[in-house]
Backbone as CSV, one residue per row, in Angstrom:
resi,resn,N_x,N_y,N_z,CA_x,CA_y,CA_z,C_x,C_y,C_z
1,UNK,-2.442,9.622,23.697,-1.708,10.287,22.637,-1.577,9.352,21.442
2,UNK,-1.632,10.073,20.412,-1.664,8.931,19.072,-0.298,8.796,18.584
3,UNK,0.032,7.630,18.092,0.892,7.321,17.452,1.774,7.479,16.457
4,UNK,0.893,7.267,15.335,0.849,7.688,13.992,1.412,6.741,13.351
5,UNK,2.113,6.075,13.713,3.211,5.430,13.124,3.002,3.884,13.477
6,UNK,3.705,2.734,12.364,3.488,1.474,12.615,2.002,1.231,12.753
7,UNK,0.922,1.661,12.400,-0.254,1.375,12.908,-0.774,-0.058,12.148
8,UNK,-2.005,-0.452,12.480,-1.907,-1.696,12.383,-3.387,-1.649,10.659
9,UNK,-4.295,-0.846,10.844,-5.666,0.097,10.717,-4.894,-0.157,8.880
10,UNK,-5.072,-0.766,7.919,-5.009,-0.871,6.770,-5.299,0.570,6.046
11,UNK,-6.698,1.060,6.069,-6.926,2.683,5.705,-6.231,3.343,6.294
12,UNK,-5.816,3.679,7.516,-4.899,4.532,8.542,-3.448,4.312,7.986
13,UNK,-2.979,3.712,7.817,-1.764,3.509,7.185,-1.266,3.879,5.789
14,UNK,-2.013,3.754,5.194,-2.255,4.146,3.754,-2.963,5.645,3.460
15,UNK,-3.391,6.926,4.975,-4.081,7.893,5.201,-2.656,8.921,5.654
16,UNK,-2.132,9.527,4.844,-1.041,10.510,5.464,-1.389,11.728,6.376
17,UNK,-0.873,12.537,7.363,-1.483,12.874,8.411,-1.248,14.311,7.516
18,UNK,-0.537,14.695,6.550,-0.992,15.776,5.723,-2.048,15.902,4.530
19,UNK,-2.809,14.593,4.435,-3.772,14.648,3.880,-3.255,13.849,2.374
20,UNK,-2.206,13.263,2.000,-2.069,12.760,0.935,-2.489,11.382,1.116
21,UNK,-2.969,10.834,-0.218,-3.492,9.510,0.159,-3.050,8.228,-0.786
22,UNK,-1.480,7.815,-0.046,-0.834,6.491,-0.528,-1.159,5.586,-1.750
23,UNK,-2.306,4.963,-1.452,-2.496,4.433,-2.881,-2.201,4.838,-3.736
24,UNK,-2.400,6.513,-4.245,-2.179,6.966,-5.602,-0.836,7.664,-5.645
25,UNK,-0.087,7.236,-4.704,1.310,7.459,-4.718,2.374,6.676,-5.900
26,UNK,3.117,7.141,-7.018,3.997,6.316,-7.536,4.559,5.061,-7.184
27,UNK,4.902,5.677,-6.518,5.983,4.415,-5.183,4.998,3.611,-4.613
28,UNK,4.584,3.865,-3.504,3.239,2.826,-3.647,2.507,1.544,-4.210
29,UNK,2.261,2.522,-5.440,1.683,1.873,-6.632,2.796,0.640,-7.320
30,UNK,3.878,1.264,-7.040,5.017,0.060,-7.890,5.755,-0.655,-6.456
31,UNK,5.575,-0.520,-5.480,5.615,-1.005,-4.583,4.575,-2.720,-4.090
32,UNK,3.607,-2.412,-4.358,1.821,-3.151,-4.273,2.346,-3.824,-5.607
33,UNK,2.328,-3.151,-6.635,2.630,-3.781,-8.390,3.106,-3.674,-9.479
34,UNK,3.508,-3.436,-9.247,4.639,-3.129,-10.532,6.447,-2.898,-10.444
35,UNK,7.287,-4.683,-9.989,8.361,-4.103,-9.386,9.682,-3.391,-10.583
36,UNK,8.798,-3.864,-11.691,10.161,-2.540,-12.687,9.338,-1.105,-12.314
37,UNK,8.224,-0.998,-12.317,8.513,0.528,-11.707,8.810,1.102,-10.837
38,UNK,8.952,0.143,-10.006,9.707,0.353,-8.598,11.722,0.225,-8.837
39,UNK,11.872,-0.243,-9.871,13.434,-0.295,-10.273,13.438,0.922,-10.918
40,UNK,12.723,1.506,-11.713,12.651,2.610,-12.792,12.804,3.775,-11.721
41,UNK,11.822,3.762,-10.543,11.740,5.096,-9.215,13.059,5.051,-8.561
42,UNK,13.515,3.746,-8.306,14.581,4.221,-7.321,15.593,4.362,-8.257
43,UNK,15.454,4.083,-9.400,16.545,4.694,-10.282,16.775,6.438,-10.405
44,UNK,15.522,6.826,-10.595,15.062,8.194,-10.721,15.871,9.054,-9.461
45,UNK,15.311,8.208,-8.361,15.626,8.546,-6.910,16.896,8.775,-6.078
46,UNK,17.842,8.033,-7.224,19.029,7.774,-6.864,19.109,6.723,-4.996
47,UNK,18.082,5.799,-5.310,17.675,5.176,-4.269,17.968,3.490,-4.364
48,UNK,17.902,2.717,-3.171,18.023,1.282,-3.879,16.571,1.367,-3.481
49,UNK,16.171,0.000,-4.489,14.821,-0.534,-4.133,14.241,-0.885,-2.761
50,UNK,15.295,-1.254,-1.529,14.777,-0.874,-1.155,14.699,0.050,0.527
51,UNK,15.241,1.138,-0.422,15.080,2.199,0.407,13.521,3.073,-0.440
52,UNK,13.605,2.546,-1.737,12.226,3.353,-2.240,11.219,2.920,-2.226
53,UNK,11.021,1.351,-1.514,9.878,0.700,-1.113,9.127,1.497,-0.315
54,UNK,7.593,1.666,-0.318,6.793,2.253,0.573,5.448,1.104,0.715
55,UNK,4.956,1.045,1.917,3.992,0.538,2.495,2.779,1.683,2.952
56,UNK,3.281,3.019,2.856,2.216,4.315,3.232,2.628,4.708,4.579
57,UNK,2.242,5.478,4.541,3.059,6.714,5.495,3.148,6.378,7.119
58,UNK,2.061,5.755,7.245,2.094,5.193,8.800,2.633,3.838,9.002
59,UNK,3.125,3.447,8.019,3.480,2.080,7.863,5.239,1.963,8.397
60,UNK,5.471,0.617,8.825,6.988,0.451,9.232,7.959,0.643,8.236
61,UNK,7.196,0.444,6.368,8.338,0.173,5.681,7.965,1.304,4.826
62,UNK,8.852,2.355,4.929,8.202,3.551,3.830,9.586,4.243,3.125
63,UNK,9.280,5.037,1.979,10.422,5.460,1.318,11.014,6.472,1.881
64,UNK,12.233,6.877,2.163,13.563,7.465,2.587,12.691,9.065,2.776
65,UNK,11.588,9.568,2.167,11.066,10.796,1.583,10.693,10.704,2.641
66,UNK,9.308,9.822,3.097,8.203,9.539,3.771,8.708,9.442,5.599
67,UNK,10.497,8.617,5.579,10.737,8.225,7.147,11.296,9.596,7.142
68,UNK,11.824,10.423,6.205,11.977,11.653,7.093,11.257,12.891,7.087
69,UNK,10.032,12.381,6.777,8.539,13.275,7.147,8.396,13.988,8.553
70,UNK,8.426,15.457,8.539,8.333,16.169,9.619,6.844,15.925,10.594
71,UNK,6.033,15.963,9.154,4.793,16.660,9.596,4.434,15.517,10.434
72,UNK,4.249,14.015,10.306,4.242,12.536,10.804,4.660,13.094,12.537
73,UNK,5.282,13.699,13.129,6.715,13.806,14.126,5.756,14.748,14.684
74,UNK,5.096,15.642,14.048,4.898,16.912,14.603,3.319,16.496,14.993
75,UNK,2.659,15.642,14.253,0.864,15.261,14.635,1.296,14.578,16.124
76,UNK,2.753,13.681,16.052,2.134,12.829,17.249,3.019,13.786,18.624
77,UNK,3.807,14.516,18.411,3.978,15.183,19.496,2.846,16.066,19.807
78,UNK,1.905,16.447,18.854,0.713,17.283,19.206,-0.665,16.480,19.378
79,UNK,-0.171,14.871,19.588,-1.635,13.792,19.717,-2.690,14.123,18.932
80,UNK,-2.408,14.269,17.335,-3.193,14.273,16.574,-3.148,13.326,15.562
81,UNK,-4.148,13.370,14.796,-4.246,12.207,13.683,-3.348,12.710,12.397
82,UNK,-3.983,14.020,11.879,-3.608,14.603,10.879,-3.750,16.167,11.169
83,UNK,-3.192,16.823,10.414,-2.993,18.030,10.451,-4.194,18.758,10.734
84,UNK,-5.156,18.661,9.816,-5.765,19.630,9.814,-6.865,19.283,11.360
85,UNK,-6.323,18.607,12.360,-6.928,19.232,13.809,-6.293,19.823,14.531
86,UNK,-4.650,20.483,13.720,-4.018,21.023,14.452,-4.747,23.245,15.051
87,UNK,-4.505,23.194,15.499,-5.142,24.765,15.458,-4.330,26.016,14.603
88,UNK,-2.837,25.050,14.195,-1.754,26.185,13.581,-2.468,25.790,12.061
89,UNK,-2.856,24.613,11.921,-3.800,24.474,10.731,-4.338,25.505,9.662
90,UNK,-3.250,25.510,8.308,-2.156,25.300,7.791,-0.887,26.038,7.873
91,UNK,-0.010,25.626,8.606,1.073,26.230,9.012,2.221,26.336,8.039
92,UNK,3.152,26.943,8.216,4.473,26.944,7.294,4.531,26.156,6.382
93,UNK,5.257,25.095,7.178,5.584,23.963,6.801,4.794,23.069,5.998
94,UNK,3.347,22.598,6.026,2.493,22.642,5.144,1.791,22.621,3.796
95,UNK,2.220,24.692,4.024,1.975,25.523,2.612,3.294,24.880,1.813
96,UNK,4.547,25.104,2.249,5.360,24.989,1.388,5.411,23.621,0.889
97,UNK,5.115,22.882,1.538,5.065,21.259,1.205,4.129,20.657,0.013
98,UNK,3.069,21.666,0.229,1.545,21.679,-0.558,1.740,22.023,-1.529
99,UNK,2.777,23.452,-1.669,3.270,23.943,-2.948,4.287,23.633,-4.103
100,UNK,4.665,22.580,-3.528,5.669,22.045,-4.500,5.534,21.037,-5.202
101,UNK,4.401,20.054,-5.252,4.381,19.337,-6.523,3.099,19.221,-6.946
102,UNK,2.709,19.117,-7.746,0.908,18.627,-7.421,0.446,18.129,-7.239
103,UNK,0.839,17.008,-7.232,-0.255,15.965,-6.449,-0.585,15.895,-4.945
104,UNK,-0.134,16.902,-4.701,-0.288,17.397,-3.119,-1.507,18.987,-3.289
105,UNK,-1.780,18.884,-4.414,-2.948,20.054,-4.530,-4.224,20.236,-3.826
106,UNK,-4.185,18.376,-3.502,-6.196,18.518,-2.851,-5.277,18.510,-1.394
107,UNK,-4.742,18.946,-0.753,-4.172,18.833,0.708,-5.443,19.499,1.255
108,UNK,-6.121,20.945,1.335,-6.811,21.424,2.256,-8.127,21.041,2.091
109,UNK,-8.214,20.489,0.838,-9.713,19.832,0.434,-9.890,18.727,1.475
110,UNK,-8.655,17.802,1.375,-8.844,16.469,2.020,-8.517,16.386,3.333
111,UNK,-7.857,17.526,4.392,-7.856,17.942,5.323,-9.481,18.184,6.023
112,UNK,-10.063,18.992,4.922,-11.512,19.325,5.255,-12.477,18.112,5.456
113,UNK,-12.522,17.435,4.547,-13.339,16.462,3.905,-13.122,15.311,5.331
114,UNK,-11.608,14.571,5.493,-10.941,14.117,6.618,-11.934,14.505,8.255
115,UNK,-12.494,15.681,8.871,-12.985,16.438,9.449,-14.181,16.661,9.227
116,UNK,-14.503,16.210,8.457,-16.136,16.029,7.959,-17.092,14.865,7.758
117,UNK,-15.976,13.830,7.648,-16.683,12.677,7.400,-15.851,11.435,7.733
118,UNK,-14.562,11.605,8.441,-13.804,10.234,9.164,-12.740,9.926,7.977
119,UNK,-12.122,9.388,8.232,-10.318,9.060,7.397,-11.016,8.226,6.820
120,UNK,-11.961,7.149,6.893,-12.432,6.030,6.308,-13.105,6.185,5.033
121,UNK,-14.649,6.784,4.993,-14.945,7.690,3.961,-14.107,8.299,2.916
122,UNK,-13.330,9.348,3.579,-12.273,10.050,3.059,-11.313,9.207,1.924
123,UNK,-11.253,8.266,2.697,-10.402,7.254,1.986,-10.947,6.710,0.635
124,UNK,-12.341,6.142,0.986,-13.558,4.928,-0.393,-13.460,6.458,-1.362
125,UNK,-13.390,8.131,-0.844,-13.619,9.044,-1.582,-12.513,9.208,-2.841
126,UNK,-11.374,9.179,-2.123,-10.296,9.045,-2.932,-9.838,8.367,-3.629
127,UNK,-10.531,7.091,-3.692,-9.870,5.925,-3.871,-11.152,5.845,-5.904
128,UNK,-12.153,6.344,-5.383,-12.806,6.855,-6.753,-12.499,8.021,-7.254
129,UNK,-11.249,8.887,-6.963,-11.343,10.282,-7.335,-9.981,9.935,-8.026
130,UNK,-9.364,8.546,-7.895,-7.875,8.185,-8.910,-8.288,7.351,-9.185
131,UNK,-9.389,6.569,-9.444,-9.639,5.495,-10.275,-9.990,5.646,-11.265
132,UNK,-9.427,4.992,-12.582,-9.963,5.082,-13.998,-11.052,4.858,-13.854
133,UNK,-12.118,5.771,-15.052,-13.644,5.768,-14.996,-13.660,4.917,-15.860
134,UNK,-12.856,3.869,-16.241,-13.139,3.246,-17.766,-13.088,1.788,-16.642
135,UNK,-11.875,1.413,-16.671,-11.674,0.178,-15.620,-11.297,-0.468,-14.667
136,UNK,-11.553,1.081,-13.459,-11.423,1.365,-12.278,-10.129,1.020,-11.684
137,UNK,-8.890,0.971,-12.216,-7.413,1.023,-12.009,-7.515,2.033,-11.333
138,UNK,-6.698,2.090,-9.866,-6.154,3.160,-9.215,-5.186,3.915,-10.029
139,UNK,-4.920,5.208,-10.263,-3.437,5.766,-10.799,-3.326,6.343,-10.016
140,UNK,-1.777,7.003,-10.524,-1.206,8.384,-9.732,-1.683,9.318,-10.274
141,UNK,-1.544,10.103,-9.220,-1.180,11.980,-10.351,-0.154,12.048,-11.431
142,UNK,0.109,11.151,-11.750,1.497,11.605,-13.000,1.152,10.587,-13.820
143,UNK,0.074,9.258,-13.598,-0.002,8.343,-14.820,-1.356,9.072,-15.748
144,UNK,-0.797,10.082,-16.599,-1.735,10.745,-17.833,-2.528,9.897,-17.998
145,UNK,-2.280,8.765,-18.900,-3.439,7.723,-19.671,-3.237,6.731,-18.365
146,UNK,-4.196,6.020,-18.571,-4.619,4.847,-17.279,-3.326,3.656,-17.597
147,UNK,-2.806,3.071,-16.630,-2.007,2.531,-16.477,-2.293,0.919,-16.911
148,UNK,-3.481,0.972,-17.063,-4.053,-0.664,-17.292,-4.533,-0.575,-18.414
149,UNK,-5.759,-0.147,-19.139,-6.411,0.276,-20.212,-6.077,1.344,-21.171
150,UNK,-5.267,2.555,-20.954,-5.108,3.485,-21.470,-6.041,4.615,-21.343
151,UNK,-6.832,4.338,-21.189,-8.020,5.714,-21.151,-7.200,6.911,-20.370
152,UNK,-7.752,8.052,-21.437,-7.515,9.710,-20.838,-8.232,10.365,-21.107
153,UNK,-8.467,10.871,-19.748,-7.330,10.975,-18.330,-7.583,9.706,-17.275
154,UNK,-6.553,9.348,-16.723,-6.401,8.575,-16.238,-7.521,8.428,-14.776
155,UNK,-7.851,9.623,-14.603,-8.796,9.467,-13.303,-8.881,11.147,-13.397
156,UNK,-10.231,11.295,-12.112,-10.541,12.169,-11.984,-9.583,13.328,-11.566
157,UNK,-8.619,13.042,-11.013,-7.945,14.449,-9.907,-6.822,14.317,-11.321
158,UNK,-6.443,13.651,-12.523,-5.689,13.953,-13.302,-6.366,15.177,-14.243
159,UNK,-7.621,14.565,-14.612,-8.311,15.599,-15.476,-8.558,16.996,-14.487
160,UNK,-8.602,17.120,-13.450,-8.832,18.534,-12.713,-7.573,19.132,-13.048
161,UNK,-5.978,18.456,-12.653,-5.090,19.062,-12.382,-4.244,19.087,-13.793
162,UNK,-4.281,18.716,-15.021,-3.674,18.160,-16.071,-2.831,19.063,-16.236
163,UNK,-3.025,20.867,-16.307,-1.775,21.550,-16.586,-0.837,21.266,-15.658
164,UNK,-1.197,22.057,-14.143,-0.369,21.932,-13.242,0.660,20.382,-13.525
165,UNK,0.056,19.535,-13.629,1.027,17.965,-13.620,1.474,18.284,-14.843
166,UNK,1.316,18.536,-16.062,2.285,18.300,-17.163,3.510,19.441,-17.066
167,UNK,2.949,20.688,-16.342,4.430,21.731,-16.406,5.279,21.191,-15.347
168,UNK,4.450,20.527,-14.403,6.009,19.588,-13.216,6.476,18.320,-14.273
169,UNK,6.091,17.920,-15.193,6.981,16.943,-15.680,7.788,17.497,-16.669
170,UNK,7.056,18.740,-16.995,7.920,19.287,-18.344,9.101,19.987,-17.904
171,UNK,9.034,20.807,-16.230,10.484,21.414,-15.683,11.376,20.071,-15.263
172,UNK,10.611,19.337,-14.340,11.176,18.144,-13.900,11.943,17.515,-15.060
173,UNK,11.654,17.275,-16.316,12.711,16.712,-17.148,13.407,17.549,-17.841
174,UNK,13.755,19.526,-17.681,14.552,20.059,-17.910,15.573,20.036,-17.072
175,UNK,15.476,19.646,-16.103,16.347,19.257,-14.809,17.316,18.595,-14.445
């Protein structure tokens, strides 16, 4: 039966079992480098630093969001890696999870992809699909211009998703 959790596997740890993929996580990202943006998040968060520290989802040290992750709970009582080998595959819980911010948009893509070609792959895939095409800086889904150079869009899955992400920042700061 798999674990999921504490793993030791650098890609596996940084590979969320709903298909999101850590590196291009905010938190993360200011976690690894950048510790005022990691003061700026848990400010946001109403969090201390460090409860908003994250190491990635399988990791021992993750943010308050991440340790009370269902879906994490639910792969390893069902001895799976990630979701999508579950057979309820995509279930409730999931959709609604998938649906609420965007950067959780490629979930069934990378579920698929995950199932097609190994978490590892999956991973070198993603890891060019948020990297600036200018000077290969990882971003998030929410850093518009590149976080190092400026270039926009900041990476590929920004330029796919650019409305969807600007109307979550534009309700998110009516909020």
């Amino acid at each position: 039966m798999s674990n999921n959790q504490h793993v030791k596997d650098p890609i596996k740890m940084t590979s969320a079992v709903c298909g999101l993929f850590c590196p291009s996580c905010s938190v993360y990202i200011a976690t690894k480098e950048d510790p005022e943006r990691l003061k700026r998040l848990a400010k946001i968060l109403n969090q201390t630093i460090e409860e908003t520290h994250c190491e990635g989802c399988r990791s021992e040290h993750r943010t308050v969001y991440c340790k009370n992750c269902t879906m994490i709970e639910c792969a390893r009582r069902k001895g799976i890696e990630f979701c999508g080998e579950c057979e309820e595959f995509p279930c409730e819980e999931i959709k609604t999870f998938q649906s609420l911010m965007p950067h959780r948009l490629d979930l069934w893509q990378s579920q698929k992809r995950i199932k097609d070609v190994g978490y590892e792959q999956w991973s070198r895939e993603m890891g060019e699909h948020y990297s600036c095409p200018e000077c290969r800086t990882l971003n998030s889904a929410y850093d518009m211009v590149c976080r190092k150079c400026g270039n926009t869009p900041s990476c590929s899955y920004v330029e796919m998703n650019k409305e969807a992400i600007l109307n979550h920042i534009t309700k998110a700061k009516k909020s």
